[in-house]
C-alpha positions as CSV (number, residue, x, y, z in Angstrom):
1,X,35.7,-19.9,-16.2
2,X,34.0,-16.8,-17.8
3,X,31.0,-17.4,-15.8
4,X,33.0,-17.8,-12.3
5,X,34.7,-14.3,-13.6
6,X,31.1,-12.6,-14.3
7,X,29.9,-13.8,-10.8
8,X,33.0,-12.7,-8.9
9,X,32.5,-9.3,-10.8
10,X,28.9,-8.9,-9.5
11,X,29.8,-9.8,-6.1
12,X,32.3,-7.0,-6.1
13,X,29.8,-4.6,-7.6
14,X,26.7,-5.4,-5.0
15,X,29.7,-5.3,-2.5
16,X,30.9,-1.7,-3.9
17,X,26.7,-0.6,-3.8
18,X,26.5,-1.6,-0.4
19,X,29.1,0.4,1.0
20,X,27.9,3.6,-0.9
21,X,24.3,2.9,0.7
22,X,26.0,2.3,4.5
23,X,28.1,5.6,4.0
24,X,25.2,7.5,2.7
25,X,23.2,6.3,5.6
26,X,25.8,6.9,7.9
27,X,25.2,10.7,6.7
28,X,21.7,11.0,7.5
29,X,22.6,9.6,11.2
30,X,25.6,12.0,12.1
31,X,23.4,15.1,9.9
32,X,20.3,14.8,12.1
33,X,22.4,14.7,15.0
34,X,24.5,17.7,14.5
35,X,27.5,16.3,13.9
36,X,30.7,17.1,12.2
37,X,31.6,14.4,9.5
38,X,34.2,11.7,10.1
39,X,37.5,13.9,8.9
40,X,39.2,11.6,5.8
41,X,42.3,9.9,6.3
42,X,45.3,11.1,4.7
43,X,46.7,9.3,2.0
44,X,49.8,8.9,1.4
45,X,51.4,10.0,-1.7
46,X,54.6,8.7,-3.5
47,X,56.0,11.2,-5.5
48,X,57.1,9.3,-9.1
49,X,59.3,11.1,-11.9
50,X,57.2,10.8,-15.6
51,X,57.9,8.5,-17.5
52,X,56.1,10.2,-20.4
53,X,54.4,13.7,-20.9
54,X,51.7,14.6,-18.2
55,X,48.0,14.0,-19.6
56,X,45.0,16.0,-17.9
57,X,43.3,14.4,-15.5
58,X,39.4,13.0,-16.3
59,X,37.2,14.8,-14.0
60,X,34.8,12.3,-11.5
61,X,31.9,11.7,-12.9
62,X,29.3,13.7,-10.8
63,X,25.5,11.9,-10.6
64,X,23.2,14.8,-10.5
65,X,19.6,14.4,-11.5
66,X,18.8,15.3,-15.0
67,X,17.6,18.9,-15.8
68,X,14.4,17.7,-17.3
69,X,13.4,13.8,-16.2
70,X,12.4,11.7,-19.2
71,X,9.0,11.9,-19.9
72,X,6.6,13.6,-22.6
73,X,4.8,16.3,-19.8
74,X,5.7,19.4,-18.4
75,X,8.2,19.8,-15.7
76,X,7.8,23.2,-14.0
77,X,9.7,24.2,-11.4
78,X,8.2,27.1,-8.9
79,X,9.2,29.3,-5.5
80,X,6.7,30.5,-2.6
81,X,6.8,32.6,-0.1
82,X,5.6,30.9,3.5
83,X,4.9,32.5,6.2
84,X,5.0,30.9,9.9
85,X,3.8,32.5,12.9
86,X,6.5,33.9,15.1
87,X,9.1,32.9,12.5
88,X,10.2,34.8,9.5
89,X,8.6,34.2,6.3
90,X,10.7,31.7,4.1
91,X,10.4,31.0,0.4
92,X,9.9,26.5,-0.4
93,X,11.2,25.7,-3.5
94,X,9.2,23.1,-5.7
95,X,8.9,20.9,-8.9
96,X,5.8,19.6,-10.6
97,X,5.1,17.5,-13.2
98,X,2.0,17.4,-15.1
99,X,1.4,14.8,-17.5
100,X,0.6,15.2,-21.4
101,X,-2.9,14.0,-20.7
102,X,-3.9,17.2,-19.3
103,X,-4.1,18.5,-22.7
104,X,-7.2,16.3,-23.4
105,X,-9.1,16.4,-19.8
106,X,-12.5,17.9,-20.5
107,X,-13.9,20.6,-18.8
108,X,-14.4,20.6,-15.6
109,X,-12.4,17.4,-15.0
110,X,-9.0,17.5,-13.2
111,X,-6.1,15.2,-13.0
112,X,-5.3,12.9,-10.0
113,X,-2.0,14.4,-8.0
114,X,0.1,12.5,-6.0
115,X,2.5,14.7,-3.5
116,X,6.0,13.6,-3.2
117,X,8.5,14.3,-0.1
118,X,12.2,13.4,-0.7
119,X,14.1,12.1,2.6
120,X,17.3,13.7,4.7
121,X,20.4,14.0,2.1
122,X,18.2,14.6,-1.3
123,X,17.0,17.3,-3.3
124,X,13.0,17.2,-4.7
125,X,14.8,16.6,-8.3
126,X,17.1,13.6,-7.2
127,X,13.8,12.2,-5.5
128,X,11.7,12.7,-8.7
129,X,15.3,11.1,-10.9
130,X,15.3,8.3,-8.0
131,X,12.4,7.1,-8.0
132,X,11.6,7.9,-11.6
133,X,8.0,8.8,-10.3
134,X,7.3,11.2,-13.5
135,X,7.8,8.0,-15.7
136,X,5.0,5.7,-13.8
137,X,3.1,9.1,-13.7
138,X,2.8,10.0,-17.1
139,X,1.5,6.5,-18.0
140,X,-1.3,6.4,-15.6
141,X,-2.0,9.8,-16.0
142,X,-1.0,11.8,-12.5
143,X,0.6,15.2,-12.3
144,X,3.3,14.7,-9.3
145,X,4.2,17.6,-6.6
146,X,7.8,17.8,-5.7
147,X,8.0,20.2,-2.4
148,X,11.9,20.8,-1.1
149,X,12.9,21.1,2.7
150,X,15.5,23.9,2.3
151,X,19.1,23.5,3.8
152,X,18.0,26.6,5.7
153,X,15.8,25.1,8.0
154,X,17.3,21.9,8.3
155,X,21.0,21.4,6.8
156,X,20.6,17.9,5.3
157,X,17.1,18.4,4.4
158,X,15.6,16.8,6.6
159,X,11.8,16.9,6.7
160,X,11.1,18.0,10.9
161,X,8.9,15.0,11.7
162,X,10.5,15.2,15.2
163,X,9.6,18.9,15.9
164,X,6.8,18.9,18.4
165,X,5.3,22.1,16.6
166,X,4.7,19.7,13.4
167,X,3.4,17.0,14.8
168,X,0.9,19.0,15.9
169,X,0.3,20.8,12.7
170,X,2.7,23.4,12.6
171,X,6.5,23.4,11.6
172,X,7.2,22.2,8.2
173,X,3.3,21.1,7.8
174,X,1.8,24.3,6.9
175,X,4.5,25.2,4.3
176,X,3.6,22.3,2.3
177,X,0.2,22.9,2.9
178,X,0.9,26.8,1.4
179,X,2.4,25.2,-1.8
180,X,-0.3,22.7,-2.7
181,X,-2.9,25.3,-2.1
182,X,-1.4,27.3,-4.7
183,X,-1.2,24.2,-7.0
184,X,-4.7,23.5,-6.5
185,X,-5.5,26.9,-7.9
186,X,-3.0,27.1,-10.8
187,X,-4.0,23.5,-12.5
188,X,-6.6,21.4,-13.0
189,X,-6.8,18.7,-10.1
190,X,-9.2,16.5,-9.0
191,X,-9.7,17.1,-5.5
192,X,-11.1,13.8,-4.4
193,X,-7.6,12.2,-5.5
194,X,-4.5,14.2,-3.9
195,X,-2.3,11.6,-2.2
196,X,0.8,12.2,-0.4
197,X,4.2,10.3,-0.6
198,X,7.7,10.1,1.0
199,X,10.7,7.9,1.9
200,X,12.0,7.8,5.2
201,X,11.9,11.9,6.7
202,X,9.1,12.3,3.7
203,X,7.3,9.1,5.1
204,X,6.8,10.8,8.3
205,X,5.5,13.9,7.2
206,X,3.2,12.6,4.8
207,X,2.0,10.2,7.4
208,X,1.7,14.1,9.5
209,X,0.6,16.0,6.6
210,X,-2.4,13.2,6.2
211,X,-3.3,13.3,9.7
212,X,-4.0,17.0,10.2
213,X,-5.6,17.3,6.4
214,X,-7.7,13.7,6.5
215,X,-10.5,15.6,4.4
216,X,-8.2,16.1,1.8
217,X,-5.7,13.4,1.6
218,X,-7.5,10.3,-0.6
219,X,-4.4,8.0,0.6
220,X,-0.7,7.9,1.4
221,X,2.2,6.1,0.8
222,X,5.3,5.5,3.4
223,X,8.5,3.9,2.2
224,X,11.0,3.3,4.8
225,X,9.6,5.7,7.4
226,X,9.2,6.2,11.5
227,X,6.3,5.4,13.3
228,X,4.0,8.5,13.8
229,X,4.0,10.5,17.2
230,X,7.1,9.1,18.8
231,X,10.4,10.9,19.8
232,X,10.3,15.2,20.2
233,X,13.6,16.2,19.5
234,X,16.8,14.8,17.4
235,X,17.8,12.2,19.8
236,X,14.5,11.3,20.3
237,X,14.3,10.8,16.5
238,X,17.1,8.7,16.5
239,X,15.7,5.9,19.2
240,X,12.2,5.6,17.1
241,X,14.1,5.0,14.3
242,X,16.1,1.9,15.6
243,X,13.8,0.9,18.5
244,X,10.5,2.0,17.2
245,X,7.3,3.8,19.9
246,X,6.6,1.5,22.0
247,X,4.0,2.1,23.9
248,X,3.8,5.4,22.4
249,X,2.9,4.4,19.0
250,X,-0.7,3.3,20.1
251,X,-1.5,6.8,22.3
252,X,-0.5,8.7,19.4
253,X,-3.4,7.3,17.5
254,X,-5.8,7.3,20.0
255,X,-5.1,10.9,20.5
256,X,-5.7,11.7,16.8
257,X,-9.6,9.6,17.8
258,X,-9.9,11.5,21.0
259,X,-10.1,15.1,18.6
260,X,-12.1,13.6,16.4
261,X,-14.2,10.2,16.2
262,X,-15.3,10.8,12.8
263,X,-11.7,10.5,11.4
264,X,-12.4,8.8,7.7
265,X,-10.8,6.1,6.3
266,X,-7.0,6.8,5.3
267,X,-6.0,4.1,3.1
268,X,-2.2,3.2,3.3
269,X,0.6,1.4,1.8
270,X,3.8,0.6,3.3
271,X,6.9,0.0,2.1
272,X,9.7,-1.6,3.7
273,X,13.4,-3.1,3.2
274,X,14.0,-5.9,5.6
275,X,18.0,-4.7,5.6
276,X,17.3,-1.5,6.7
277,X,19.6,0.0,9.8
278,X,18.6,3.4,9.8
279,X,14.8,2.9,9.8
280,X,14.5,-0.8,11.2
281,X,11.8,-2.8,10.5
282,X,10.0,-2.4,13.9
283,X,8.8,1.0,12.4
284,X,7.0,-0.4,9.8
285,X,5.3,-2.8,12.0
286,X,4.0,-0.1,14.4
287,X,2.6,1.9,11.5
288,X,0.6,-1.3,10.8
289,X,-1.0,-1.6,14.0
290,X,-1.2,2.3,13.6
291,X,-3.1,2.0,10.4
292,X,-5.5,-0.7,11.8
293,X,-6.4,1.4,14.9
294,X,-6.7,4.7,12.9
295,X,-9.2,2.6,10.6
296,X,-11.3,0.9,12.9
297,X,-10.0,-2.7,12.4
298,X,-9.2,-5.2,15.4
299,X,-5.4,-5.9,16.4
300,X,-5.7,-9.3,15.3
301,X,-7.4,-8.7,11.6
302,X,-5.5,-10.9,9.2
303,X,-4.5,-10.0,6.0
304,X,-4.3,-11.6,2.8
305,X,-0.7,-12.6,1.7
306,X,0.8,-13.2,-1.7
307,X,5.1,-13.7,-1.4
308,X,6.9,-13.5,-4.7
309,X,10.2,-14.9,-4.5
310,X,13.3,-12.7,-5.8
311,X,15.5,-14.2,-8.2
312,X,19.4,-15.6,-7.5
313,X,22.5,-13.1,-6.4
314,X,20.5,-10.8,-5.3
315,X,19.7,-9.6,-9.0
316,X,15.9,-9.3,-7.9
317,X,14.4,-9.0,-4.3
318,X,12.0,-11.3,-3.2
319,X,9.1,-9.3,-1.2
320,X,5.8,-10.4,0.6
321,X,2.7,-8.1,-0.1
322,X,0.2,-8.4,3.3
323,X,-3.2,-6.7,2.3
324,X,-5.9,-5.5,4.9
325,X,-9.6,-5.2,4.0
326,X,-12.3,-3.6,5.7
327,X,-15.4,-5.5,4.3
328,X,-14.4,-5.6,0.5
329,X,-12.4,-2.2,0.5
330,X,-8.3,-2.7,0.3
331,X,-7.5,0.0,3.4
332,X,-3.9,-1.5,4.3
333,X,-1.3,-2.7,1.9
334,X,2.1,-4.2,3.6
335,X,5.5,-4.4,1.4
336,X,8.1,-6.2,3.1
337,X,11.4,-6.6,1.0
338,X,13.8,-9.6,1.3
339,X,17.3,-7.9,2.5
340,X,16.7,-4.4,0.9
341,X,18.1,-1.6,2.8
342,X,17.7,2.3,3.4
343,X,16.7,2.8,0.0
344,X,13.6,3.6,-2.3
345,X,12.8,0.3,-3.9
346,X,13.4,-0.2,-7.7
347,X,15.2,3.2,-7.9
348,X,17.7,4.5,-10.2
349,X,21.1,3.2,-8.5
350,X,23.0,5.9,-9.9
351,X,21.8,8.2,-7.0
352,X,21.9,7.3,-3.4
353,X,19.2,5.7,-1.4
354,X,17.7,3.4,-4.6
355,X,17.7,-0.2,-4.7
356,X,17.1,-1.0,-8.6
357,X,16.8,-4.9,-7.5
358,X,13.3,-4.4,-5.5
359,X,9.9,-4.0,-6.9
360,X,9.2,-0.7,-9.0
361,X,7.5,0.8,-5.4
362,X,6.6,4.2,-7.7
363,X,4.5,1.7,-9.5
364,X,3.2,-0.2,-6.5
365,X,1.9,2.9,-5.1
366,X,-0.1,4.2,-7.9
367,X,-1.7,1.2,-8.4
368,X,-2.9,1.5,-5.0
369,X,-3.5,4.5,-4.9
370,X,-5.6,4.3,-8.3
371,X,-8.2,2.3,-5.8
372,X,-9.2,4.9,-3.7
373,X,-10.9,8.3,-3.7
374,X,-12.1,10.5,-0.9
């Protein structure tokens, strides 16, 4: 009987999680359209005479991200002033984390960075708490770049992957591009390893980012994000995210070719939740053939698979890893996670959008990203 009671108990909770992740998705759908939030229902309230003396009430308990996340390195947190043309200037707030290993680099030696964009409805520092990124950092030895869309310019965060003027370079591209610069002066980086991150909103502009910076960007990373060049405009967004490109999705590379045919390798892994509604799996699937034209390898290439199966009740995820090489050299790694949804995988499930029951995908991505240099 105790063991039926434990089970019922962790069916409620995973169905008490799931409705947090649909209403926090539902958020980032009505917030990139514009619109006004569903107004609450009114409860009803019974008034009762006390029985005994009134006690204070406990106040909610509110999840924010901790001041400083756990780990032994430095976690700085830094303003800059952008300017746009034809807009006014604008200040980009950040966060970086640099690992205690930069104390012992020798001179002239500079530590890997890895460039990470939170999605609509977060802040850089729930990101960096989320995904516990600093954590998986510290021990292989990366300082981590945490650049924050402000409310201002979009007001649920949203990184402007949609806006014609950044896809094409412009928009939110060239802040980003201001604030690592000024990284890359202030601290010692290696510059043939800066690789660029993001979930969902973040995916898509570091998929952007990478594509107008290709000399600089050793690799990227996209978790649960849109296919690249598809959809000007919110509702625009909105179909690529549930329909995907279509025939889009292979111009918009071969435009990226036509400027230049030299384009170099950009190795990429992606990460994907088969549940996912608000970025469906058809996205993830473009950005493969996406990666396989932008890299020079056939349609048809086949990878190498390895599926790990998840464990029972939905405690652990099973996932299937597709990996695409170009001769010996790992260019394309493919995470697809059994029913996983909007959400960074192996997160801390005290925020929104993170699944603790997929694979640690912080880890996943610096392992790969360990492989490659520019």
């Amino acid at each position: 009987m105790a063991k039926r009671g434990s089970g019922v108990g962790l069916l409620r909770s995973l169905a008490k999680l799931g409705r947090t992740q649909q209403r926090a998705a539902q958020k980032i759908m009505t917030g990139m359209m514009g619109l006004p939030a569903a107004p609450a229902r009114k409860k009803t309230v019974r008034k009762a005479v006390a029985k005994t003396s009134p006690t204070t009430a406990k106040a909610p308990r509110v999840r924010t991200p901790a001041a400083v996340p756990v780990a032994p390195g430095k976690w700085l947190a830094g303003q800059e002033l952008v300017a746009a043309p034809g807009a006014a200037p604008r200040r980009m707030s950040y966060w970086l984390y640099l690992p205690s290993t930069m104390a012992a680099l020798a001179p002239g030696e500079g530590l890997p960075l890895v460039v990470m964009l939170h999605g609509c409805q977060q802040s850089a520092t729930e990101f960096a708490q989320g995904t516990r990124m600093n954590a998986v950092a510290e021990k292989k030895g990366y300082a981590v770049l945490y650049p924050q869309q402000s409310s201002g310019v979009h007001a649920q965060r949203c990184w402007r992957w949609f806006d014609r003027a950044t896809q094409q370079g412009g928009g939110d591209v060239q802040p980003i591009a201001t604030v690592l610069a000024k990284v890359l002066a202030g601290y010692p980086v290696d510059r043939r390893r800066i690789y660029l991150c993001g979930i969902s909103a973040g995916a898509a502009m570091a998929n952007i980012f990478a594509l107008h910076y290709p000399d600089l960007v050793a690799g990227i990373g996209l978790h649960s994000g849109p296919v690249f060049g598809a959809g000007n405009g919110t509702i625009g967004a909105l179909g690529v995210m549930q329909h995907g490109g279509g025939t889009r999705a292979a111009q918009a590379i071969e435009e990226v070719l036509a400027r230049r045919a030299d384009f170099p390798l950009m190795p990429t892994i992606l990460i994907q939740g088969a549940g996912d509604t608000v970025v469906r799996a058809v996205n993830q699937q473009q950005l493969v053939q996406q990666s396989l034209l932008l890299n020079g390898l056939p349609a048809n290439t086949l990878p190498r698979v390895k599926v790990l199966p998840g464990a029972q009740r939905g405690r652990r995820y099973g996932h299937e890893i597709r990996d695409y090489y170009l001769g010996r050299k790992l260019v394309l790694r493919v995470a697809h996670i059994d029913e996983m949804e909007h959400a960074w995988s192996g997160g801390d499930e005290r925020l929104a959008f993170n699944a603790k029951a997929g694979p640690d995908a912080s880890r996943m991505v610096l392992e790969f990203f360990n492989k490659h240099r520019r």
